[in-house]
C-alpha positions, 0 to 999 in steps of 0.5 A: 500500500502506497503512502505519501509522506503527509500520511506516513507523517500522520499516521496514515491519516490525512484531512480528506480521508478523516472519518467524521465522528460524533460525540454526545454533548448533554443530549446534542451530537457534536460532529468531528474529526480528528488526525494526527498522533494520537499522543500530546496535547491535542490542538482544538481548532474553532472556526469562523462565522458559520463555517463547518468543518470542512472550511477549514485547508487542509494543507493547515489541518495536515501540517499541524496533523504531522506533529500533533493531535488535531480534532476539528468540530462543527459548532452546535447548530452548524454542519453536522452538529444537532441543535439551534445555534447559539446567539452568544460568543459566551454560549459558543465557549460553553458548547466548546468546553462541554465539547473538550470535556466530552472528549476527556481532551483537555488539557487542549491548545486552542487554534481560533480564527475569526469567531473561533478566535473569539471562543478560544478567548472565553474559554482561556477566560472561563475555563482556564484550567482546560487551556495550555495555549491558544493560537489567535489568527484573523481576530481581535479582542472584544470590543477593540478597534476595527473588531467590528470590520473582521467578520465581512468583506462588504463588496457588492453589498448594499449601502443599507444593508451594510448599515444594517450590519453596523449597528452595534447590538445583539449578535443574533442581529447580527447574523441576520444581517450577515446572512442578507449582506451574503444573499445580496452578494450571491445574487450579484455574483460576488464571491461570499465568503 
């Protein structure tokens, strides 16, 4: 049986061909996967606004795969996952830690982008004794300046709904809003992220 070097780095497994598993998280089935040797501290990937899994490149997941534990999971309501979708940055970290502590993974690193960056905050906030390392990428703190830029590129939206994305509120507003600036763009033909 042939295997490149990535595979053989991994332990035979790579991003593409990772069986996607699931775990019950007080009564809601959280889907994930996970590569990579299966020694050390695993590194918990958390990812943007409302992507899945499989969002993420997997030249990234296997790089990191070839020296360390990597579990990629859909966040609750998002993918495969079962539920409703928090409204809350807050609630995200909560389904995180109850998803690390249904594994028995923890001690974790937590690699967060974008909105993923946001949870692995809270959780080094909250749950500090399940966290050794987070690794923050395309993010920023709560409340810092131009934070409320990060989560859209607004080509070929228009003028009312990105003013409709900028008002500052709740974060369920906020995903609708987002949710139309995308169908707005998709209906022009632009790329949406």
């Amino acid at each position: 049986l042939f295997m490149s070097q990535n595979e053989q780095r991994t332990g035979g497994t790579i991003w593409r061909n990772a069986p996607t598993k699931g775990v019950d998280v007080d009564g809601t089935r959280f889907v994930y996967r996970q590569l990579g040797p299966d020694t050390g501290v695993p590194v918990i990937f958390l990812n943007h606004l409302a992507a899945e899994l499989d969002r993420w490149d997997p030249r990234v997941v296997d790089g990191i795969a070839t020296r360390r534990s990597v579990i990629v999971f859909d966040n609750r309501g998002v993918g495969a996952s079962d539920g409703t979708t928090p409204t809350s940055v807050e609630a995200m970290a909560q389904d995180a830690v109850a998803f690390i502590q249904a594994l028995g993974a923890a001690p974790v690193d937590l690699l967060g982008f974008s909105l993923g960056g946001f949870i692995a905050q809270v959780i080094a906030q909250e749950a500090p004794h399940l966290v050794r390392k987070i690794i923050l990428a395309g993010t920023g703190p709560a409340g810092g300046t131009g934070i409320d830029e990060v989560t859209f590129s607004v080509d070929g939206a228009s003028q009312e709904t990105y003013a409709r994305y900028r008002q500052r509120g709740r974060f369920d507003v906020a995903v609708a809003n987002l949710r139309a600036m995308a169908d707005e763009k998709r209906k022009a033909g632009r790329d949406v992220p």
